[in-house]
VMD Tcl script that draws the C-alpha trace (Angstrom):
set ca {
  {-7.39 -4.95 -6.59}
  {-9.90 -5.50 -4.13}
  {-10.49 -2.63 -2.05}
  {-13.60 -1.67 0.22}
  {-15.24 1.45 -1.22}
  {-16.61 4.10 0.96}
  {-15.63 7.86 0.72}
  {-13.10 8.70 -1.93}
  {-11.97 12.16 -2.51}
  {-8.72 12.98 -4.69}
  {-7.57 14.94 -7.29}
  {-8.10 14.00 -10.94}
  {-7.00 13.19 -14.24}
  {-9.02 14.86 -17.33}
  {-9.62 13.42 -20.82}
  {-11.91 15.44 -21.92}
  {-12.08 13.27 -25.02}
  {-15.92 11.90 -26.57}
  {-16.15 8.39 -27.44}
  {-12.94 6.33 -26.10}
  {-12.83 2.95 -27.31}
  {-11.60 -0.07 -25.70}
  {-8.97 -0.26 -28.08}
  {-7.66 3.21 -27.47}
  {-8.14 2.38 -23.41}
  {-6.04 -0.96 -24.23}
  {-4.58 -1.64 -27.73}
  {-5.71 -5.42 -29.33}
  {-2.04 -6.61 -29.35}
  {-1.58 -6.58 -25.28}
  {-4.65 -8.77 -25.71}
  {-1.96 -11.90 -26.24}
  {-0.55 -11.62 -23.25}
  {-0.92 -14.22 -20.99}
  {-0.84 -12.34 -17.56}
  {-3.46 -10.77 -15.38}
  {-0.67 -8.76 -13.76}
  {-2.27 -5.69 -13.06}
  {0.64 -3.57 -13.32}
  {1.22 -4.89 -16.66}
  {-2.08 -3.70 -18.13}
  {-1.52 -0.36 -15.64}
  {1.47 0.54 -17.42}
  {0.09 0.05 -20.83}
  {-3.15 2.30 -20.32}
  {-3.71 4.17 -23.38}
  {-0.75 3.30 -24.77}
  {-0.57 4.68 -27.91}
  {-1.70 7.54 -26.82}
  {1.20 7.75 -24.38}
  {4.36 6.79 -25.70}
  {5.74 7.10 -28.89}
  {6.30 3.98 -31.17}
  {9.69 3.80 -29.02}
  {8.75 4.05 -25.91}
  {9.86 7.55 -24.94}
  {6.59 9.19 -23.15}
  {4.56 11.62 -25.03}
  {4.46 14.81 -23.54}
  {1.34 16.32 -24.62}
  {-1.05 13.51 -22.91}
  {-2.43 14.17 -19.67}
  {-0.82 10.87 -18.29}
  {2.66 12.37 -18.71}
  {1.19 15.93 -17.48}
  {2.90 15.90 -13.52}
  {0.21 18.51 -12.85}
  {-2.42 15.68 -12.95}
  {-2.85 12.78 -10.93}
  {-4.93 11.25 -8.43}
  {-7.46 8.22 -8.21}
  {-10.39 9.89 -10.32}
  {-10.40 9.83 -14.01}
  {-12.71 12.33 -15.55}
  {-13.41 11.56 -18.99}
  {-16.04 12.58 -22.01}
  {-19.07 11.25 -23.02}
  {-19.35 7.58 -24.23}
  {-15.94 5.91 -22.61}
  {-15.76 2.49 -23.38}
  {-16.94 1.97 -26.73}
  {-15.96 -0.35 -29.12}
  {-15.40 -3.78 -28.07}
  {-16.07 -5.79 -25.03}
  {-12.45 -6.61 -23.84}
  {-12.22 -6.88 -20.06}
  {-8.79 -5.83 -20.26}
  {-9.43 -2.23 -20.74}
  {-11.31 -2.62 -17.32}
  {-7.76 -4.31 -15.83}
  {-5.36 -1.51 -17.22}
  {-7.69 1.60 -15.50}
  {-7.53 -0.60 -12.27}
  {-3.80 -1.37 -12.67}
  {-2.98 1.79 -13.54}
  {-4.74 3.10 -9.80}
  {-7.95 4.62 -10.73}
  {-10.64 3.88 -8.51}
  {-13.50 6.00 -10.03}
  {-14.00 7.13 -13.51}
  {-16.61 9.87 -14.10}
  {-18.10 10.54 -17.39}
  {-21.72 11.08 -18.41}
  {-22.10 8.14 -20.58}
  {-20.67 4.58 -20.19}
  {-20.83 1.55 -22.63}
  {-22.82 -0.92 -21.33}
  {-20.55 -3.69 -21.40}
  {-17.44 -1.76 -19.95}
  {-19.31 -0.07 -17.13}
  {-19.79 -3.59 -16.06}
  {-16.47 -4.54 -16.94}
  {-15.53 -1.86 -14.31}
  {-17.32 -3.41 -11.78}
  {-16.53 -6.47 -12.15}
  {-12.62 -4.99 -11.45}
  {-13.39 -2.51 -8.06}
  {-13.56 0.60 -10.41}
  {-16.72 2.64 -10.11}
  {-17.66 3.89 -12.65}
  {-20.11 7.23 -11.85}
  {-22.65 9.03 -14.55}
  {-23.26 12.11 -13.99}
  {-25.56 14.80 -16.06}
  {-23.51 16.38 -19.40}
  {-23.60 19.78 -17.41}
  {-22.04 18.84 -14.07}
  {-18.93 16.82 -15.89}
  {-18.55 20.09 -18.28}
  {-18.21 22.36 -15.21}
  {-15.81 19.45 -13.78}
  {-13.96 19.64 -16.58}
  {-13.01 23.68 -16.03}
  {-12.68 23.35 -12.72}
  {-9.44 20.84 -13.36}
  {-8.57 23.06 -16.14}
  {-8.73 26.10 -13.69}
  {-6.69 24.51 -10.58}
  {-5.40 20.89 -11.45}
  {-5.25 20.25 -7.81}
  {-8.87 20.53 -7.54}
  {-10.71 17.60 -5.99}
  {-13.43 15.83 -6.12}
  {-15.59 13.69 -3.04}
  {-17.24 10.52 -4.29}
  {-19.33 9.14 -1.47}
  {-20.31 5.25 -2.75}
  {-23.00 4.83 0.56}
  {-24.54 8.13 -0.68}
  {-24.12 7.33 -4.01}
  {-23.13 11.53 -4.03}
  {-20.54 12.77 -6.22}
  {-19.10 16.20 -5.10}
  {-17.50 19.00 -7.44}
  {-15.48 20.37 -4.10}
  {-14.11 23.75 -6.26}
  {-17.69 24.84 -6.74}
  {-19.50 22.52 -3.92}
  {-21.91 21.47 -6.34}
  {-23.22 17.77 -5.86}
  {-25.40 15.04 -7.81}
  {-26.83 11.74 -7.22}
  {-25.34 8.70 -9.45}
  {-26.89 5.43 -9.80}
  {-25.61 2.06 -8.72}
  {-27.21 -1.55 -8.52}
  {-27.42 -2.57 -5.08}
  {-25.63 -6.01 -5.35}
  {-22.76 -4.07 -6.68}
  {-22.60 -1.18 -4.14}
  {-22.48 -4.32 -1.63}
  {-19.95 -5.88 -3.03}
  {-18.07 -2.85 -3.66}
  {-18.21 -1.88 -0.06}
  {-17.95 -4.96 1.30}
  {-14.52 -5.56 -0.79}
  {-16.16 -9.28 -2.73}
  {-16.25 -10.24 -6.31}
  {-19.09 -12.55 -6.88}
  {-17.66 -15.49 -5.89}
  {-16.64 -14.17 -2.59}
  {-20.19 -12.89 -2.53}
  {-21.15 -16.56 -3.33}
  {-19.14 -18.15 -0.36}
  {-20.71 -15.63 2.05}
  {-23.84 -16.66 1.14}
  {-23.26 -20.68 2.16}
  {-24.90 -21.07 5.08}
  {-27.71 -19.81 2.93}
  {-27.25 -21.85 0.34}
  {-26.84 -25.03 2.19}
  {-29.96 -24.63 4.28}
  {-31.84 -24.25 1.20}
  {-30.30 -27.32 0.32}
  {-31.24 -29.10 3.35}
  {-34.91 -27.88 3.35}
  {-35.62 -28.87 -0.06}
  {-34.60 -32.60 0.54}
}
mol new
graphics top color blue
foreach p $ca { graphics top sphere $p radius 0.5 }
foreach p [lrange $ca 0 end-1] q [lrange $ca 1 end] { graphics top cylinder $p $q radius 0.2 }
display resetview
């Protein structure tokens, strides 16, 4: 969903799990479907992990852990792996998150993520270990993720770092456009370049 990004602060959700795949995020066979309903994809985030082969919800994941929630998921080095599938982007935006935090991204996904208004933040191997026991110590704990900063801010311990992000997509991200909207804004632009070059 298309939402303008400026200051988010909220609890989070913890996986403190090392390499995540795609296909863990979204299993292959919700690849058939032929919806883009977001709460479709929302409801079937880490599925398998989840639910049990008949639906009943497993108790021991952190989705199904009431303690946890929030807009922020916090998750282990390397999330996104495996393949390219834009539909692991669509179930972590249909599901709510607005920010995941790890310390490494695939390439493809973090773009993925973009591309779907999640923001996806890198931060250094330390600062998401000490993130990780501050959740573990108080699961209300929160966390401030200021995009025009481009600051990300453990508020348990008050510690702070810098994350990267392209400038075209902190635009667009604050401004609430995909590319194409980003495209139409730009047609007065365009079509005096147009004109100009006839």
């Amino acid at each position: 969903m298309k939402q303008k990004f400026d200051i988010i602060e909220s609890t989070c959700v913890p996986l403190p799990l090392e390499n995540v795949d795609t296909d863990q995020i979204i299993p292959a066979r919700f690849l058939k479907a032929t919806t883009r309903d977001e709460k479709f994809f929302g409801d079937n985030l880490f599925r398998d992990w989840r639910y049990a082969p008949d639906g009943t919800p497993k108790p021991g994941f952190v989705l199904n852990d009431p303690r946890y929630g929030g807009c922020i998921l916090v998750a282990g080095k390397n999330f996104g792996s495996g393949s390219s599938r834009e539909h692991a982007a669509w179930a972590i935006a249909g599901y709510g998150f607005r920010v995941v935090i790890s310390s490494f991204f695939a390439d493809i996904h973090k773009n993925n993520e973009l591309n779907n208004f999640v923001l996806p933040v890198v931060v250094s191997e330390d600062f998401l270990s000490e993130l990780f026991a501050s959740i573990a110590a108080d699961p209300a704990a929160r966390v401030r993720v200021d995009v025009p900063a481009q600051t990300v801010t453990n508020l348990a311990t008050g510690r702070s770092e810098r994350f990267e992000l392209n400038a075209y997509k902190k635009y667009c991200l604050t401004h609430a456009l995909d590319d194409i909207d980003y495209l139409l804004e730009q047609k007065d632009k365009i079509e005096a370049f147009e004109k100009a070059r006839k």
